[in-house]
FIRO-448359 format. One record per residue (C-alpha): residue number from 1; residue in one letter; x, y, z. Coordinates in steps of 0.05 Angstrom, whole numbers. Example, Ala and Ser with C-alpha at 12.3 -4.5 7.8 and 13.67 -1.06 7.14 Angstrom:
2
<1,'a',<246,-90,156>>,
<2,'s',<273,-21,143>>,
//
This chain:
343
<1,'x',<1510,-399,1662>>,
<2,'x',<1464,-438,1629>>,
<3,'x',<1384,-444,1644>>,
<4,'x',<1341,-507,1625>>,
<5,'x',<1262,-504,1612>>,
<6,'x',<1215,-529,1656>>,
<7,'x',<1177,-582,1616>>,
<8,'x',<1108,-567,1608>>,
<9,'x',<1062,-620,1655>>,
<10,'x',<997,-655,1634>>,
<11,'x',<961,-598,1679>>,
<12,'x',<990,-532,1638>>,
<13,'x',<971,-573,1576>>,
<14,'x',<897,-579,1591>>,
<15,'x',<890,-515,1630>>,
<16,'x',<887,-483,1553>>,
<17,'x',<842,-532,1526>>,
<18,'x',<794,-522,1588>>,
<19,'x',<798,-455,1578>>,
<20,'x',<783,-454,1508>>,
<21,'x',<718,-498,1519>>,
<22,'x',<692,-451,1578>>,
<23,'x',<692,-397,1524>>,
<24,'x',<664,-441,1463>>,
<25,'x',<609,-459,1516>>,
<26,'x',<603,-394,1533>>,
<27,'x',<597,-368,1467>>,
<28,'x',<547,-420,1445>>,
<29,'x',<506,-390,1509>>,
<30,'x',<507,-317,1499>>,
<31,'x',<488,-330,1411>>,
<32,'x',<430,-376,1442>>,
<33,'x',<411,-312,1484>>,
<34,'x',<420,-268,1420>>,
<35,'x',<377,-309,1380>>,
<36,'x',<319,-315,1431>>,
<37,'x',<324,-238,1440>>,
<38,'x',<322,-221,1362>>,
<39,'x',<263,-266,1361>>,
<40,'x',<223,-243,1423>>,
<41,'x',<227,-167,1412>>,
<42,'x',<185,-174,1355>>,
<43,'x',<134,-229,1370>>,
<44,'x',<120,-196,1427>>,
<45,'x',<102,-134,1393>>,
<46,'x',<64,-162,1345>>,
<47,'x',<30,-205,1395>>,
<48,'x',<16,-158,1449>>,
<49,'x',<-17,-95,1388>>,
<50,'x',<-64,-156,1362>>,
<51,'x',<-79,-174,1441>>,
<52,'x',<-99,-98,1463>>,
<53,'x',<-138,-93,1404>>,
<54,'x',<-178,-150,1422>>,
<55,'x',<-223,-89,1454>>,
<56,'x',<-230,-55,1393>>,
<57,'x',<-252,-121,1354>>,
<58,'x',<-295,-141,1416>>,
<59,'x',<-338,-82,1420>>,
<60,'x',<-336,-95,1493>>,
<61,'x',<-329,-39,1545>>,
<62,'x',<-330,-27,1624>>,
<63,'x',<-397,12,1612>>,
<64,'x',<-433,-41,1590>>,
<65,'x',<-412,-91,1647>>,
<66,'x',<-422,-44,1701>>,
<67,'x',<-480,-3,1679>>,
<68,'x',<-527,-58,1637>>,
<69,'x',<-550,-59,1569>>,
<70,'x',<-600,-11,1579>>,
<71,'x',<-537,51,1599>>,
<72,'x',<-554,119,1565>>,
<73,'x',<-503,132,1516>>,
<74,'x',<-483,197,1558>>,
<75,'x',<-467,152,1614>>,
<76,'x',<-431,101,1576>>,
<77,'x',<-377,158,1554>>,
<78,'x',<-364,183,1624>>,
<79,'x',<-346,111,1646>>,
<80,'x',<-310,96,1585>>,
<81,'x',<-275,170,1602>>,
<82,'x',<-259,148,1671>>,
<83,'x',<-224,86,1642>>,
<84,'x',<-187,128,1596>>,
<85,'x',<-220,98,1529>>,
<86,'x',<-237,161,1502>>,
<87,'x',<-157,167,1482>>,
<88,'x',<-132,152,1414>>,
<89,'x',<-121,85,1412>>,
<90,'x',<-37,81,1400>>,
<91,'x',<-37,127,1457>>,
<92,'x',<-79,72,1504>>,
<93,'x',<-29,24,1466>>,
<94,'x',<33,55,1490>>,
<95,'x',<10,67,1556>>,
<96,'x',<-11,-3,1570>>,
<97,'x',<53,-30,1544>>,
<98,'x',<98,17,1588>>,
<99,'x',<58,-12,1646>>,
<100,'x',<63,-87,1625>>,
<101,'x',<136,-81,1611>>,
<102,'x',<136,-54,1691>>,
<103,'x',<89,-114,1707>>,
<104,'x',<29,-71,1717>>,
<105,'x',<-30,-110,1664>>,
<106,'x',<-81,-59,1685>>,
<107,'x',<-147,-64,1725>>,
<108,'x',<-197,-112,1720>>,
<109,'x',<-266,-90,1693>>,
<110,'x',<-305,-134,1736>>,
<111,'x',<-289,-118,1800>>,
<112,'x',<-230,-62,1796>>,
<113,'x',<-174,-110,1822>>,
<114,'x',<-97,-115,1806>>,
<115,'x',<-98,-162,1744>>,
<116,'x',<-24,-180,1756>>,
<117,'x',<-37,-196,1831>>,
<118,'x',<-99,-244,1806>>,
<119,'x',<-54,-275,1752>>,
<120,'x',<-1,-284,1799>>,
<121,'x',<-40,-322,1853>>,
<122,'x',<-75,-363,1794>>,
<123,'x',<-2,-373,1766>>,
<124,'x',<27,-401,1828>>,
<125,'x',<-15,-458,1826>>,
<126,'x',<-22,-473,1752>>,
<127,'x',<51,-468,1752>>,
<128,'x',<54,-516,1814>>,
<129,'x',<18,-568,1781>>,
<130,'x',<46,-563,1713>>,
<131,'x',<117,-563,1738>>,
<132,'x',<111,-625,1777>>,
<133,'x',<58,-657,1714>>,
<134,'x',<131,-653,1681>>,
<135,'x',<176,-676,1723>>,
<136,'x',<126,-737,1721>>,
<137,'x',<121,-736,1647>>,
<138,'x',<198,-735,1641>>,
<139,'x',<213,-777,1689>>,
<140,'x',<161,-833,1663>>,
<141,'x',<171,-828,1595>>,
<142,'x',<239,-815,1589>>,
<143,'x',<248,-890,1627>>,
<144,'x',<182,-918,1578>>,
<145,'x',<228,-894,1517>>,
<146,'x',<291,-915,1535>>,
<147,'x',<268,-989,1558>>,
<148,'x',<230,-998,1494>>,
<149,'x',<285,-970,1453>>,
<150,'x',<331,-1019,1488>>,
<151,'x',<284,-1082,1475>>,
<152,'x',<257,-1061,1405>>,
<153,'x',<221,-1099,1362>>,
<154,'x',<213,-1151,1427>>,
<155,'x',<138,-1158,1472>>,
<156,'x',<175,-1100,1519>>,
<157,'x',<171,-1050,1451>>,
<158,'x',<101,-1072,1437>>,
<159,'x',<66,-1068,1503>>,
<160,'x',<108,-993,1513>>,
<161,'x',<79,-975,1450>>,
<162,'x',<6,-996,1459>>,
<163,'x',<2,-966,1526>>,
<164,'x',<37,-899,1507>>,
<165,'x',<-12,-894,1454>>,
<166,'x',<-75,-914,1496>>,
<167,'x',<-49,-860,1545>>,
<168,'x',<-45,-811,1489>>,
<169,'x',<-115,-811,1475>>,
<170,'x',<-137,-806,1544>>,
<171,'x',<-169,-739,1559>>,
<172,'x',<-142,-706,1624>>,
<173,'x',<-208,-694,1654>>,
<174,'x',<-231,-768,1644>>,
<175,'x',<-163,-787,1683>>,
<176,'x',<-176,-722,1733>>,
<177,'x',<-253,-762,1753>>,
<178,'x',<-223,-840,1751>>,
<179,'x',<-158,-818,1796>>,
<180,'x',<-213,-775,1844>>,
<181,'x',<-262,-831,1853>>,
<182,'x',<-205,-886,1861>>,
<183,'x',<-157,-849,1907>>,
<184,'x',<-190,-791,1935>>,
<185,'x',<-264,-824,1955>>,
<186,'x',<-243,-894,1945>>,
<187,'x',<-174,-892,1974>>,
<188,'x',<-179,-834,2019>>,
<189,'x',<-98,-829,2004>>,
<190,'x',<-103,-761,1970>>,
<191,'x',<-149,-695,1981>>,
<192,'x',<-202,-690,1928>>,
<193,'x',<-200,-611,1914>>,
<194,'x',<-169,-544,1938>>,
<195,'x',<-98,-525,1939>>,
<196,'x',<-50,-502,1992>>,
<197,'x',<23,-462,1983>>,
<198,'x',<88,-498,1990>>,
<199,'x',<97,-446,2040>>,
<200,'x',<51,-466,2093>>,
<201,'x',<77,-547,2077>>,
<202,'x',<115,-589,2033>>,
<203,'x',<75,-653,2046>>,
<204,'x',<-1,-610,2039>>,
<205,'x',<24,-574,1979>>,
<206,'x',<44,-647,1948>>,
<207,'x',<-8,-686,1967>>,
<208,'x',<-63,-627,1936>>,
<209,'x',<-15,-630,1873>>,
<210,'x',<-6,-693,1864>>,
<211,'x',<-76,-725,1830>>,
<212,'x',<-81,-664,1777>>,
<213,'x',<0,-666,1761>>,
<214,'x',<-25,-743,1745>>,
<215,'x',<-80,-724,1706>>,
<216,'x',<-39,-680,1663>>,
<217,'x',<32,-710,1659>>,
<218,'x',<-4,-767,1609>>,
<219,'x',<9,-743,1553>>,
<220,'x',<79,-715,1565>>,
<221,'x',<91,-784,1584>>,
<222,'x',<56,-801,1520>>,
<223,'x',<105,-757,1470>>,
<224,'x',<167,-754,1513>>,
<225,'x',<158,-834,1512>>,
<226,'x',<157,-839,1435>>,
<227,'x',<202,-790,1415>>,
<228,'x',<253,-812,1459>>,
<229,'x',<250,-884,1423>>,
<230,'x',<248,-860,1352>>,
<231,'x',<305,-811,1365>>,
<232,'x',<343,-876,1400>>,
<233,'x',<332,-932,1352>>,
<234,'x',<359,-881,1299>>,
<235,'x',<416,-864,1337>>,
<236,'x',<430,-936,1334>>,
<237,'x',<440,-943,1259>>,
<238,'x',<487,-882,1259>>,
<239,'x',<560,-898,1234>>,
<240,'x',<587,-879,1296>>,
<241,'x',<557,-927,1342>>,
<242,'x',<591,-975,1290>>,
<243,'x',<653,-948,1306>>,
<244,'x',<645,-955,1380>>,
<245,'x',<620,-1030,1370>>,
<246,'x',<686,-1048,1333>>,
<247,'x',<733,-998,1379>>,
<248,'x',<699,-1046,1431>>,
<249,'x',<671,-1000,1472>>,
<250,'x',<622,-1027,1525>>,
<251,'x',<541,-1022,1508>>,
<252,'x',<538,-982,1568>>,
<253,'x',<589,-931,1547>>,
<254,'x',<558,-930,1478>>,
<255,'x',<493,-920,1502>>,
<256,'x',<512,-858,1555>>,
<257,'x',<570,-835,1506>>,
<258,'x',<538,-832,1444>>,
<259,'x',<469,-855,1425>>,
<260,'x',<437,-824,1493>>,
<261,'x',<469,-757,1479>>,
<262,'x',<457,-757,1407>>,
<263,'x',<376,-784,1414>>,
<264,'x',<362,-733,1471>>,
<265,'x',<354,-671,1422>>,
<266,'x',<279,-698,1393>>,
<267,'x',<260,-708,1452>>,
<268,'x',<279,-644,1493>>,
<269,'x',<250,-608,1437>>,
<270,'x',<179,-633,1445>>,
<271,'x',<186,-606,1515>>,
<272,'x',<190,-534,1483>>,
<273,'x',<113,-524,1475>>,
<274,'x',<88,-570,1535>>,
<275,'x',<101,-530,1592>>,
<276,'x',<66,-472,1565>>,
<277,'x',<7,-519,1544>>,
<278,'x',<2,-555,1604>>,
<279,'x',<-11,-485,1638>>,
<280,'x',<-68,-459,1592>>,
<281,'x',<-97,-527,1588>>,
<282,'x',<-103,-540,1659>>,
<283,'x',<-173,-512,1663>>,
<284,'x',<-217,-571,1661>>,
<285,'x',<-171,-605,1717>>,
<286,'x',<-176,-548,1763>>,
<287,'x',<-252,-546,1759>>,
<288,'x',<-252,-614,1765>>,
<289,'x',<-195,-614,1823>>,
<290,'x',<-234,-545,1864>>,
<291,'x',<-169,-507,1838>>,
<292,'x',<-162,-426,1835>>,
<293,'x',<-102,-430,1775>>,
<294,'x',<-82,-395,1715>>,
<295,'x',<-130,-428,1666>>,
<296,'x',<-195,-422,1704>>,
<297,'x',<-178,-353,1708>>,
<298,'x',<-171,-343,1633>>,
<299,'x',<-236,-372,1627>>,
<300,'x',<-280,-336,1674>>,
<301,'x',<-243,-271,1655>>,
<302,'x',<-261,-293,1577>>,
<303,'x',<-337,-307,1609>>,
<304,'x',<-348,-248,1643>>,
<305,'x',<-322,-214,1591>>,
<306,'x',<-262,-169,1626>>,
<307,'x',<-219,-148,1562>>,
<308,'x',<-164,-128,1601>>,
<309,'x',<-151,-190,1649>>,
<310,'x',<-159,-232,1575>>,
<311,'x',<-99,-195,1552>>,
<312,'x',<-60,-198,1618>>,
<313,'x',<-69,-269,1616>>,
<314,'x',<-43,-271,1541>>,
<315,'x',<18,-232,1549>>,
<316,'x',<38,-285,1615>>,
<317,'x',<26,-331,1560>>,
<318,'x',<74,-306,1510>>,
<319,'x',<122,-295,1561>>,
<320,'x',<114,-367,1585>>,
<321,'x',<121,-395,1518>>,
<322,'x',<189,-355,1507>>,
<323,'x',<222,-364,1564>>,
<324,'x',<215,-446,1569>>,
<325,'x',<235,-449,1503>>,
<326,'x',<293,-418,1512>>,
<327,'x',<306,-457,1573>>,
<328,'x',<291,-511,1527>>,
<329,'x',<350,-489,1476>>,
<330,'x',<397,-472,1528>>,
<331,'x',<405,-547,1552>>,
<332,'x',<400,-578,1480>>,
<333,'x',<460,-523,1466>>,
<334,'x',<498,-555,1530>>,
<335,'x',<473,-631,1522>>,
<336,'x',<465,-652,1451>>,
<337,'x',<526,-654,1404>>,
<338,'x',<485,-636,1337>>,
<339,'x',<476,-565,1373>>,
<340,'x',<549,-549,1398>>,
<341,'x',<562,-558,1320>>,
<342,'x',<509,-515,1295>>,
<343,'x',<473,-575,1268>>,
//
């Protein structure tokens, strides 16, 4: 009795190779994680010791907000006793980093609130209007930077260019008062100030979003505009969009198949630090827009001199800053070839 093979089909053949880039994938993934990690863990340290001893440095204490200048000395301890200041100072350390870990920042000095229930209201709606600031900012200048990296060196390039560049140097609360007076008084199409939650309406929520996202999403437009070209046009000259132009491979397909994919890591990269930014320098547009956020928080807590809602609002910061960039470094990992290499 004899017994034949079953010849292997086109499906058992890639299953293996699918399999084996799942895992590659994977693995580029969890060493992206790794790396983040390795560098967090310390930064974090660092940063948040030099952030609690901002109080130290300041020479600032609850005493002196609550009780005046003129407090006796002896009643300047028992306050400072009552907030546990009296402690040695790694001890207060320790403490206070246990509780931020938990996502407990303390109490505020000024009026003996929850800092992280003030930093989260204030966070929702910086992180409203800086979210949708990008998406604008992506959105425009990815299409600004692709158009003029498609007509280079023609009128298209040079009028992208000039207006990028105008836009650039276009401070956001100069754009916050023109887009007020023209579409809120003007225009009456937007509200001029105050914010309400997605939750209580999509359409509200945008339309009290919309003018400071504007304001701010210039100059991500700006840098996502000209990186995006640069990273293009040199993606152009490379050797293997030679290849592709003699294999006879349609400028679409070269475009989306190689130069896109290959250009897109410049690009994605300036997006690392803007997010972050766009929170902490939102606090001229919220004054200027009547809005309660992140950064006018920072700077009234900096004002009225509460040490402990100034460090609260550092550590979201640094936490912030980490987490979109490794967001950021995720999707170049996934997207751009250069990083599936190791490049």
């Amino acid at each position: 009795m004899t017994t034949t093979e079953t010849p292997a089909t086109p499906t058992d053949v890639r299953h293996p190779a699918a399999t084996t880039r799942t895992r590659r994938t994977l693995g580029r993934v969890l060493v992206t994680l790794a790396r983040s990690i390795a560098i967090f863990v310390p930064v974090f340290l660092v940063a948040t010791f030099v952030t609690f001893a901002l109080r130290s440095l300041s020479g600032l204490s609850p005493a002196r907000i609550q009780l005046g200048e003129e407090a006796t000395p002896e009643a300047v301890a028992r306050v400072e006793a009552q907030w546990g200041l009296n402690r040695p100072f790694l001890v207060q350390y320790v403490d206070w980093l246990g509780g931020a870990l938990h996502g407990q920042l303390g109490t505020s000095w000024t009026n003996g609130a929850d800092i992280s229930t003030l930093i989260g209201l204030g966070l929702g709606v910086s992180l409203s209007v800086a979210t949708f600031a990008l998406v604008i900012g992506v959105v425009v200048g990815f299409a600004l930077g692709t158009l003029a990296a498609l007509r280079r060196t023609t009128w298209v390039d040079r009028a992208i260019t000039g207006f990028v560049t105008v836009i650039s140097v276009m401070p956001a609360f100069v754009v916050g008062i023109v887009l007020v007076a023209v579409f809120a008084v003007g225009l009456h199409v937007f509200p001029s100030a105050g914010y309400i939650p997605a939750a209580q309406g999509l359409g509200p929520w945008l339309a009290h979003i919309t003018l400071p996202a504007i304001a701010l999403s210039f100059d991500v437009i700006a840098d996502v505009a000209r990186q995006l070209r640069t990273s293009l046009i040199a993606a152009y000259r490379e050797n293997y969009v030679t290849g592709a132009v003699v294999r006879g491979l349609s400028p679409r397909r070269i475009f989306f198949g190689h130069v896109l994919r290959n250009g897109l890591g410049p690009a994605l990269a300036t997006l690392g630090l803007k997010f972050p930014t766009l929170v902490g320098a939102s606090v001229v547009t919220e004054w200027i827009f009547g809005l309660q956020g992140f950064g006018r928080f920072a700077n009234d807590s900096a004002q009225a001199g509460d040490v402990p809602a100034v460090q609260g609002v550092l550590v979201v910061s640094i936490v912030l800053v980490v987490a979109f960039n490794l967001i950021v470094n995720l999707v170049l990992a996934r997207v751009t070839p250069a990083s599936q290499r190791g490049v």
